[in-house]
N, C-alpha and C positions, 0 to 999 in steps of 0.2 A: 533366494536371499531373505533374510530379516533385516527390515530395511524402518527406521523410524524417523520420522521428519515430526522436526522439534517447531512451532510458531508460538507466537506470544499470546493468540487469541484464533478461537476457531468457532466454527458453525455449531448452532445455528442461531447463535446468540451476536454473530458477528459478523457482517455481511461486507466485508470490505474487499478491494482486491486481492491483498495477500493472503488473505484467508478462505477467500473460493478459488483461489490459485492453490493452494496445498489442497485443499478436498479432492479438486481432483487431479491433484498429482497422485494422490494417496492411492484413489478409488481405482484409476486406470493400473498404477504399479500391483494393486491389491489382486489383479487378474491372475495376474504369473507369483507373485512372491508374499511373504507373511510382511504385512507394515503394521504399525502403530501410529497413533500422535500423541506429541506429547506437551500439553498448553499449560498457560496457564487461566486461571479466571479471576475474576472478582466475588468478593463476599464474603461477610463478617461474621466471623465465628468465634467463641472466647479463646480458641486454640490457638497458638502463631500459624501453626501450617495444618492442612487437611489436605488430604488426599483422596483421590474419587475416582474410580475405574467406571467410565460409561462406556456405550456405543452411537455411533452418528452413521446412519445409514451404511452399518456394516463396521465400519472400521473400528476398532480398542480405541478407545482414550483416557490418555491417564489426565484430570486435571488438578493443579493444585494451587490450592486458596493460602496464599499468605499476607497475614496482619501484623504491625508491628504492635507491640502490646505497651500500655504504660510510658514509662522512661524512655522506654528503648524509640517512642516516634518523636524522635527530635528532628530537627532540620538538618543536621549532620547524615543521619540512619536515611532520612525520606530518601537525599540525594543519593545515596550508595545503594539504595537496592534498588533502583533502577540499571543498576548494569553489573552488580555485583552483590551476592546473595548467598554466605554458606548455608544456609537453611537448605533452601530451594537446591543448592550441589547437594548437598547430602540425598535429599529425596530421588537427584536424577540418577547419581549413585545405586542408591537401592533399585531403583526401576531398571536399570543395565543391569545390574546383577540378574534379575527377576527375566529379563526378554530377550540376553543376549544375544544383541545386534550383531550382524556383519558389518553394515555401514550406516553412518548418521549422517541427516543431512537438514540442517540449521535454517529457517525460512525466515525468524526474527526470533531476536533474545531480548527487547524491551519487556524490562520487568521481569524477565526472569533470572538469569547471571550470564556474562559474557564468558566466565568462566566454566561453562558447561563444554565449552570445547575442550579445553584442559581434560575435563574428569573422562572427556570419550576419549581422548590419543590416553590418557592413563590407562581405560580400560581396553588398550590395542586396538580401539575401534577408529578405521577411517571418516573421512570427516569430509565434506563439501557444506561450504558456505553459501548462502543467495543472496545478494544486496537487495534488499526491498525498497532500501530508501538511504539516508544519509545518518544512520544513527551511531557507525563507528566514530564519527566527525563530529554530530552535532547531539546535542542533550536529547534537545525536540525534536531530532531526526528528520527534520523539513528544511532545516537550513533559514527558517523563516523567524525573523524579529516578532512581540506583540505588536507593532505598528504595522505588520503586513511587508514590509520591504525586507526584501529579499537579502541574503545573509554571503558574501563571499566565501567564506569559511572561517574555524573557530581560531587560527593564529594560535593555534596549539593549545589551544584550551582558554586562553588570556582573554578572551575578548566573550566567552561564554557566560559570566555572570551578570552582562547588562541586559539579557532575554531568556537565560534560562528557565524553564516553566520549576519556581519556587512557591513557596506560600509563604512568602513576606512581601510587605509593603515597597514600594517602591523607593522612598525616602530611607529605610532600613538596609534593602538591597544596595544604596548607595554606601551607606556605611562600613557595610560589611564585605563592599568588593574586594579589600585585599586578603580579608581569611577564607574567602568564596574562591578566586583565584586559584589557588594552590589542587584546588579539589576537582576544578576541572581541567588543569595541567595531566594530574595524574589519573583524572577518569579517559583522557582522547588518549595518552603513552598504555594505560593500561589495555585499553581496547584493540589498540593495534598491537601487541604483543599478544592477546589471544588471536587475533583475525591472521596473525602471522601462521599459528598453531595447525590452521586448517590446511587440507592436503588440495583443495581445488575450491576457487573462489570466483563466483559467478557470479556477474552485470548482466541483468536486464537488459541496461542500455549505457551505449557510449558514453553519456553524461553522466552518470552515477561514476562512472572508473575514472571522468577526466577528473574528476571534482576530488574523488580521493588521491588520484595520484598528485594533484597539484595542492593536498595536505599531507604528503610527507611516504606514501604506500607507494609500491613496486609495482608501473604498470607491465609488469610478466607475470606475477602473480593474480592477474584479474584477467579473467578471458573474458568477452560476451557472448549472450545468447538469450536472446528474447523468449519472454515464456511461451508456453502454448496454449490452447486451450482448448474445452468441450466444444464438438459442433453440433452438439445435441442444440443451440439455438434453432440451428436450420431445420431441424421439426418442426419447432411451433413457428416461423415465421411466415407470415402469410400476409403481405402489404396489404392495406387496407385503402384506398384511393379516398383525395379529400377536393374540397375546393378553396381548400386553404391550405397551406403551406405550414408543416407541423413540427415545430422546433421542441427539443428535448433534452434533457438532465438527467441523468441517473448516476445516484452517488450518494454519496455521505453531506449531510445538510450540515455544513460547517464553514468555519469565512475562510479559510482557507480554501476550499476549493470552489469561491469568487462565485456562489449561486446569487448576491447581491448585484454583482455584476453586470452578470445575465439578466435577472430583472430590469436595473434600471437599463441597459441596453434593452430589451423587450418594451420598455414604457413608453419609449420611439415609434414605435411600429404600425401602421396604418391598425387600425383596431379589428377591421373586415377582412384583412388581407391573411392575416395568418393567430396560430394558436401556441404557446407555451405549455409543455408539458412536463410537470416535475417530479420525477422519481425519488424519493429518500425518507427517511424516519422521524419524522416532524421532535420523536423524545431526544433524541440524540443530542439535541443542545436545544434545549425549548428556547430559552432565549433569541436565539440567533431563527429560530423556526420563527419568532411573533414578528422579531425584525422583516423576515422576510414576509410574512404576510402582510404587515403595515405597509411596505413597498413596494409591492403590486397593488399598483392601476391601473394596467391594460385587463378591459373584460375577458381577453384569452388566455388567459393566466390559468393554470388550474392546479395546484396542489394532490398528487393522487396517493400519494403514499408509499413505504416501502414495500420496493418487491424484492423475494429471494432468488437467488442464482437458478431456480426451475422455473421463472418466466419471464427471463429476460427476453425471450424471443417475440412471446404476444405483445411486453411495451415500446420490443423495438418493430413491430407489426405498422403500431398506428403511428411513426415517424417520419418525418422526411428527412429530417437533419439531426444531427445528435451536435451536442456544444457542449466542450468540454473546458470550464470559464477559468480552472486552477491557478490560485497566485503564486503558488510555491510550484520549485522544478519537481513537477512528476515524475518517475519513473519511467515506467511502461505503463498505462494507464491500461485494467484491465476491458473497457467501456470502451475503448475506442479498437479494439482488436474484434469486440465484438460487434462493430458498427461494421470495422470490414469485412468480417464474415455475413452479415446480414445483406452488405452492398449498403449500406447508408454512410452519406456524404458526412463527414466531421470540419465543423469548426472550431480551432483551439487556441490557447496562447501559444504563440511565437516562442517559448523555453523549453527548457529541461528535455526529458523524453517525449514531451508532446510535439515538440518541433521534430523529433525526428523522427514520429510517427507520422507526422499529417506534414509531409512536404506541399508546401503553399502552392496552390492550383492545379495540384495533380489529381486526388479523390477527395483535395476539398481544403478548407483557408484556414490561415494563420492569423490572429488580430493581436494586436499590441495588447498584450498583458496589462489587464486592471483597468484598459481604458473602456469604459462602456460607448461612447461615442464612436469609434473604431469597429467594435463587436455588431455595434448597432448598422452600419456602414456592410459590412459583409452580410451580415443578414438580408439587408436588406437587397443583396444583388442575388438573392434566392427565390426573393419575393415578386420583385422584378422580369426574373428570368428562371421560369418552370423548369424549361428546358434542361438549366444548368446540374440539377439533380441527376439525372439521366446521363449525363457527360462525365462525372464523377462519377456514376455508378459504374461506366464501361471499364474504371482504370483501377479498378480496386487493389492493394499491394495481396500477395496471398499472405495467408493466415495461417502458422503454425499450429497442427492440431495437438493436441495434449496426448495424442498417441506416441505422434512423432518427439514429442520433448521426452515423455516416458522414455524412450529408445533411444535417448542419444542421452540419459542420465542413466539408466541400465548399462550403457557402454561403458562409463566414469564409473561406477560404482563398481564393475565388475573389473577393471581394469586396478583402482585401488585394491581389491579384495586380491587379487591375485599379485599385488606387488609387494602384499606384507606391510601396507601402510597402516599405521595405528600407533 
């Protein structure tokens, strides 16, 4: 089959889960069938759109750079080409022409057009969709306010202009909430009429499908299934024995994913007894990088830097614990799939897909989201009791491999191709 998987952002510029979740969905389908990707990127060029055919460890990739030029970047335009882009249709347009796919299958369309589903059922091409997160629903696709409190849903769009990620002032955004209104009324109706579009539409996790069907979408239309992943970690892992108790982070260094959190819960911690290890890209948000390092006062504290999805295995080597501190509902976190393939114990909030990844005291605890005092609390019964490491490690849930997901999306793909869907 010619099989192309569309994301919004790919390697090796982008190190996030959904986008080492497509590498290697790509890499393993790329065995048996011809794939593409197809991204977009950042960067300024006097052109509105460019377009760039590279390679990523084998794979084609088309990416294309679009600017709004002039006039055209007003507050109106910012807001619509985040989910809606003929520029960007046109180009995926010519790129189906150019690679005529059998089937598409959609991983994130932030920033690119929601409307790229449309031009693949125009061009006969079947369609599978992947919920990454909540962005048919919410602007910011996290469901999360700027004050960090968690978001029940957009009330059809109404209630989107008091958080939506804008570049106006707050006292402005006040002003303008009833011409703002209307835009994301029909940015959450327009998105679900393309998300309707798609021939099979896939949840990570049960909380992603409650969430949309309790805003307005067909729970028969959303099947789940957890992604899979590489078990090439289990090569390089090789625990490395401590006399401290080795607590860890790996992730995107952002307040969202509550690494503040983690610190001042770590700032508790007998200073001898155990060590903080933090995985992530200090440039990613420098700001929030200096905040964090202002924040740590425990001497076990260490800042190491980003690592890319080829060694995750060594930083989950020198772990005991992995802590996954997220204020917004996660998905399927791809960090804690990889803690159970490693056999390491996870601590996480109590929400979203992290709760029903890390059932509380089975391979490992659940804390009250945002409370660092709580986080601090379960840690500290790690510290206490060596032991408990070892008791978690015997009950680890198994771990989908990315073989196995390959082969149960080869079955959907093949099953639309043969039904004349498109």
């Amino acid at each position: 089959m010619r099989i192309v998987q569309v994301v919004h952002q790919f390697l090796p510029r982008h190190l996030a889960g959904t986008e080492v979740y497509t590498y290697s969905l790509a890499r393993e389908l790329s065995r048996r069938h011809q794939v593409w990707v197809y991204t977009r990127e950042d960067g300024f060029f006097s052109e509105e759109l460019q377009e760039e055919d590279a390679a990523y460890d084998g794979l084609p990739i088309r990416r294309v750079y679009f600017n709004l030029q002039g006039l055209e970047a007003n507050l109106l335009n910012q807001s619509l080409i985040r989910f809606r882009n003929p520029v960007i249709e046109r180009s995926f347009a010519r790129f189906l022409e150019e690679t005529q796919p059998d089937v598409m299958h959609f991983q994130h369309l932030f920033k690119l057009s929601a409307a790229l589903i449309r031009v693949a059922k125009s061009w006969g091409v079947p369609v599978v969709v992947t919920l990454a997160d909540f962005w048919f629903i919410c602007h910011n696709a996290q469901l999360l306010r700027p004050s960090l409190a968690r978001c029940s849903g957009p009330g059809g769009g109404l209630k989107c202009p008091a958080c939506a990620e804008l570049n106006i002032s707050p006292a402005v955004r006040a002003l303008l909430w009833p011409a703002l209104a209307p835009l994301f009324v029909y940015r959450n109706a327009y998105l679900k009429r393309c998300l309707e579009q798609a021939d099979v539409v896939i949840s990570p996790s049960a909380f992603v499908k409650q969430k949309l069907v309790e805003n307005g979408y067909r729970a028969e239309r959303i099947q789940v299934s957890d992604y899979g992943l590489s078990t090439n970690i289990r090569q390089d892992y090789h625990p490395m024995p401590s006399s401290r108790v080795r607590f860890g982070y790996i992730g995107t260094l952002t307040r969202h994913k509550g690494v503040h959190v983690l610190i001042e819960a770590f700032n508790h911690l007998d200073s001898a007894a155990a060590e903080l290890l933090i995985y992530g890209n200090p440039t990613y948000d420098p700001a929030y990088s200096a905040q964090l390092q202002a924040l740590a006062q425990h001497p076990g504290i260490r800042f190491l830097g980003e690592i890319d999805n080829t060694t995750v295995g060594r930083a989950l080597s020198g772990l005991d614990v992995l802590v996954v501190p997220s204020i917004w509902y996660e998905n399927s976190p791809i960090n804690i799939h990889e803690a159970n393939l490693a056999g390491i114990p996870v601590i996480a909030s109590n929400i979203g897909g992290m709760a029903e990844l890390v059932p509380d005291g089975v391979a490992g605890l659940q804390f009250q989201v945002g409370d660092a005092g709580d986080l601090a609390a379960k840690m500290r019964r790690f510290i206490e009791d060596r032991s408990l490491v070892e008791q978690f490690r015997g009950r680890m849930p198994p771990v989908k491999s990315i073989a196995e997901n390959a082969q149960e999306l080869e079955a959907i793909y093949e099953r639309l191709v043969a039904a004349g869907h498109g």
